[in-house]
C-alpha positions in Angstrom: 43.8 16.4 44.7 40.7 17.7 44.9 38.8 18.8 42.0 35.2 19.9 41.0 34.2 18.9 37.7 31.7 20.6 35.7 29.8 18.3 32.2 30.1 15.6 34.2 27.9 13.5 32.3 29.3 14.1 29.1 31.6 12.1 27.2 34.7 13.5 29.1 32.8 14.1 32.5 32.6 10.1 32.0 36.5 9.7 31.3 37.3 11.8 34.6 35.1 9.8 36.8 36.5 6.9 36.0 40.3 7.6 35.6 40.6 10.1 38.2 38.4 9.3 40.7 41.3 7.0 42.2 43.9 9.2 44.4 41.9 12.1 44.0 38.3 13.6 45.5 35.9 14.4 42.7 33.0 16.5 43.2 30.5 16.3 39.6 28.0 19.0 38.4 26.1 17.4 35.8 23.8 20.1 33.8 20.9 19.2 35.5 22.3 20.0 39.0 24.2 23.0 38.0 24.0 25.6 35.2 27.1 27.1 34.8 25.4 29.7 32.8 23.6 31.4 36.7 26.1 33.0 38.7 23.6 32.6 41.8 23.7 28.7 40.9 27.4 28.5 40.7 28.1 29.8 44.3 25.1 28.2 46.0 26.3 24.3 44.7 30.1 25.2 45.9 29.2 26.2 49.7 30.7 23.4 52.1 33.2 22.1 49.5 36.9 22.3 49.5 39.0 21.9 45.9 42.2 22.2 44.4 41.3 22.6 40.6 38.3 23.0 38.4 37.9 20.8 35.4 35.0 23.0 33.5 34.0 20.8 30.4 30.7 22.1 30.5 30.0 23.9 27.3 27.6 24.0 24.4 29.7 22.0 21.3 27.1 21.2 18.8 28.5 23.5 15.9 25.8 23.6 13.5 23.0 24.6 16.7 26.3 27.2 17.7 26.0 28.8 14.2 21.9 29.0 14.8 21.9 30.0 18.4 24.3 32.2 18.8 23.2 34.1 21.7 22.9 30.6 24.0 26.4 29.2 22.3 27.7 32.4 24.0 25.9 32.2 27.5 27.1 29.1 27.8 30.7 28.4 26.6 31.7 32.2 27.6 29.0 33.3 30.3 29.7 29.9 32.2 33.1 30.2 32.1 32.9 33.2 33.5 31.3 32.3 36.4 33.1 29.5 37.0 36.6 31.0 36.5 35.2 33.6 39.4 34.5 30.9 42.2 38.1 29.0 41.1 40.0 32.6 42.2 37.9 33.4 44.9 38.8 29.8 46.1 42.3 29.6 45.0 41.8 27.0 42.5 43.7 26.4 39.1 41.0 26.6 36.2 41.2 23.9 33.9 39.3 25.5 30.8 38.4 22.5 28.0 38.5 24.8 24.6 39.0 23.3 21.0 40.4 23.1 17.7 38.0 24.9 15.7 39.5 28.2 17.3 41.7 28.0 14.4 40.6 29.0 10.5 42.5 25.8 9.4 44.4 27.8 6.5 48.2 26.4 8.0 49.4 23.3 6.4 51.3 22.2 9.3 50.1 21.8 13.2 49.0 24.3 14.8 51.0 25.6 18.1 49.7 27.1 21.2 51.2 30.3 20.4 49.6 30.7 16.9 47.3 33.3 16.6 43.5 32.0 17.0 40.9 32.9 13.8 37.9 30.9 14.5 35.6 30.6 11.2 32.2 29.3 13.2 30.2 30.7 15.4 31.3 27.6 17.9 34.8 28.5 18.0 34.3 32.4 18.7 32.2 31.2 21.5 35.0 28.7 23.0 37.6 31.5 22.0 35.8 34.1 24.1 35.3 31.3 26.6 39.5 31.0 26.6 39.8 34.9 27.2 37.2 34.5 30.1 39.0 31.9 32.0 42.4 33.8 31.5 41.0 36.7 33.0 38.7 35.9 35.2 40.6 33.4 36.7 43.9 33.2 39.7 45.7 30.3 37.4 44.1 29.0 34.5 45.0 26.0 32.1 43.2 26.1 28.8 43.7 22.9 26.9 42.5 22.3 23.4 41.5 19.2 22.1 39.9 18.0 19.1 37.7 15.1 17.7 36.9 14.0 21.2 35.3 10.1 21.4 34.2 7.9 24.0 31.2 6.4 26.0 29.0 8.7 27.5 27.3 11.0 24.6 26.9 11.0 20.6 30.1 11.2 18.6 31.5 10.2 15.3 32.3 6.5 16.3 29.5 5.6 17.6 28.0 7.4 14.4 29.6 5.2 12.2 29.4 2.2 14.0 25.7 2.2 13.6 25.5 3.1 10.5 27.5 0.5 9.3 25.5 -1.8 11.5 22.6 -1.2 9.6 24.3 -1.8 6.8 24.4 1.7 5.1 27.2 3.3 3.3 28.6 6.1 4.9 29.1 9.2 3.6 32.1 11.2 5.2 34.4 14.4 4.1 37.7 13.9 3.1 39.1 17.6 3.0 38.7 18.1 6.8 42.2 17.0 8.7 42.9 16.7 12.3 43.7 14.5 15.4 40.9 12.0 16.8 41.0 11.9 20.8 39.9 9.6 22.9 38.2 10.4 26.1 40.3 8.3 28.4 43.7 9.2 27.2 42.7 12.9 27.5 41.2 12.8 30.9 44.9 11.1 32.1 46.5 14.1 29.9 44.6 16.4 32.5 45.8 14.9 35.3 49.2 15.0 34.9 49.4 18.2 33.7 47.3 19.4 36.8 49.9 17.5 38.7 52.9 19.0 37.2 51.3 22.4 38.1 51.2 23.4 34.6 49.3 26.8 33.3 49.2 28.7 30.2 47.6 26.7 27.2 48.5 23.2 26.1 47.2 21.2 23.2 46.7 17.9 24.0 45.1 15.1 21.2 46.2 11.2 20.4 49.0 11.3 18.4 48.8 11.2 14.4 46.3 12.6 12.4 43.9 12.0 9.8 41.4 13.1 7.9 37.4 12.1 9.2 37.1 9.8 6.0 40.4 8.2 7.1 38.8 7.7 10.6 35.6 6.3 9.4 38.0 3.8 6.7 39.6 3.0 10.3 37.0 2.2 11.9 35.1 -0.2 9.1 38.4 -2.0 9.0 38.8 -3.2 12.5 34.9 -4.1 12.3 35.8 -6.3 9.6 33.0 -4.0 7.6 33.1 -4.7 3.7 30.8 -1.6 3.2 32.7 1.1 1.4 33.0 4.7 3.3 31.8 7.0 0.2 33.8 10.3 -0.3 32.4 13.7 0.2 33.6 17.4 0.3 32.5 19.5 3.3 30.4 21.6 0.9 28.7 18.3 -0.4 27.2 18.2 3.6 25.3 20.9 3.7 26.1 21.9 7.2 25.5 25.5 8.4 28.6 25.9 10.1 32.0 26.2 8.1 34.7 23.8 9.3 38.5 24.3 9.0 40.5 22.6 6.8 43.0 21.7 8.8 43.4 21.6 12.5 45.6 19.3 13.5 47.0 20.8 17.2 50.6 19.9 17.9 51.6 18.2 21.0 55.5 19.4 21.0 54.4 21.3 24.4 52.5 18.7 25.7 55.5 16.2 25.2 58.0 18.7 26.5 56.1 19.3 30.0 55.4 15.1 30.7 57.9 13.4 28.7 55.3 11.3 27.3 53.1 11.0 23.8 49.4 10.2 23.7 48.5 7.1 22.3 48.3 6.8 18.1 44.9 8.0 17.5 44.6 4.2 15.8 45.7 2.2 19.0 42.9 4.5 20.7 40.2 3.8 18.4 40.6 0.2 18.7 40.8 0.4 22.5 37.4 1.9 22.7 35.9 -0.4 19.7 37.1 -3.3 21.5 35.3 -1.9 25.3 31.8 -1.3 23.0 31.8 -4.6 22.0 32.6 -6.1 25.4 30.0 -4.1 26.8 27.9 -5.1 23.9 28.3 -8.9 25.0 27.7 -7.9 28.7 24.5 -6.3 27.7 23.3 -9.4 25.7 
């Protein structure tokens, strides 16, 4: 296939180069090459290129700035997908639209589906959830795939987080009454391909398997260290953050399974996995 990938250099941009770049023909728009938020930007970087699909991972995701600046959230994560759902129709390629978990208020106590209806709680998720009903109707086919506690190499994210702090020796402090599915980079970036592959549309939810809550991820990831620092217990009001999170949103992959016959990883095996590659790269570096 042939796909143009937009966040390129972001944590997932990474993942697709390196999983998909064999068998298919990748063409990467990092942010400073193109800003998915000018139109006139968007259509001059596409002339003289040929693609199947459009991976658009390019969005604003830092929730608190979201709940602060509004206005750019929006020009961003909606504008931009705008934009780029346009050139996929007038080119006859399948949108791939990356959206999130946080589009749900987290008030169900079991997973969400793809059919539930969306109530986003934070300015973040009203931005990804107007950036879902852009690439549904701006684009031929479209693909919107939720995910949800995305790690890997390539950006700052909760692993990485942790890691140093308990590096350094300090106690982490990490709420307990948020629940949902850690995902790592490399297992969703195959999850893309296939369903691309299987010619899938519509929206599919697609995370590691299992779930947790982020104090049970951070408990994880001080036992494979070997850490004996203790991961201190918070609530999500105890963090002062701007933007409200939801309880629980835990995405279920019944769909996903259904459409490829296959389950993610455990979100554990994953976590390990990319521990172990840090501290091989670690040693490399040395």
């Amino acid at each position: 296939m042939r796909i143009l990938v937009t966040g390129a250099e972001g944590i997932l941009g990474r993942a697709i180069r390196e999983w998909l770049a064999s068998g298919n023909t990748l063409y990467l728009w990092g942010r400073d090459e193109v800003d998915v938020r000018d139109p006139e930007r968007v259509a001059l970087a596409a002339k003289g290129i040929e693609f199947d699909a459009v991976i658009h991972a390019a969005a604003m995701t830092d929730v608190d700035r979201c709940e602060t600046e509004f206005d750019l959230a929006m020009a961003t994560n909606r504008d931009g997908t705008r934009h780029v759902a346009s050139l996929a129709k007038e080119r006859g390629a399948t949108l791939v639209y990356l959206s999130t978990d946080y589009v749900f208020d987290g008030t169900k106590e079991s997973p969400y589906l793809e059919e539930d209806p969306p109530h986003p709680i934070n300015a973040y998720g009203r931005s990804k959830l107007a950036g879902e009903e852009a690439a549904r109707g701006g684009a031929g086919r479209s693909l919107i795939v939720r995910t949800s506690w995305v790690f890997g190499e390539g950006g700052p994210n909760f692993v990485d987080a942790i890691v140093a702090k308990l590096s350094r020796g300090e106690i982490p402090e990490v709420v307990t009454d948020q629940r949902g599915s850690p995902t790592y980079a490399r297992d969703l970036a195959r999850g893309l391909e296939r369903l691309l592959r299987l010619g899938t549309d519509g929206i599919v939810h697609v995370t590691n398997s299992g779930e947790t809550t982020w104090h049970g991820f951070a408990v994880e990831i001080a036992r494979y260290l070997g850490s004996t620092l203790p991961i201190r217990e918070i609530t999500s009001e105890q963090t002062g953050r701007k933007a409200p999170r939801p309880r629980n949103s835990v995405l279920s992959g019944e769909r996903y399974r259904s459409l490829t016959g296959e389950s993610p990883p455990r979100w554990e095996a994953a976590l390990h996995d990319y521990l172990a590659r840090l501290s091989s790269l670690k040693r490399a570096a040395a």
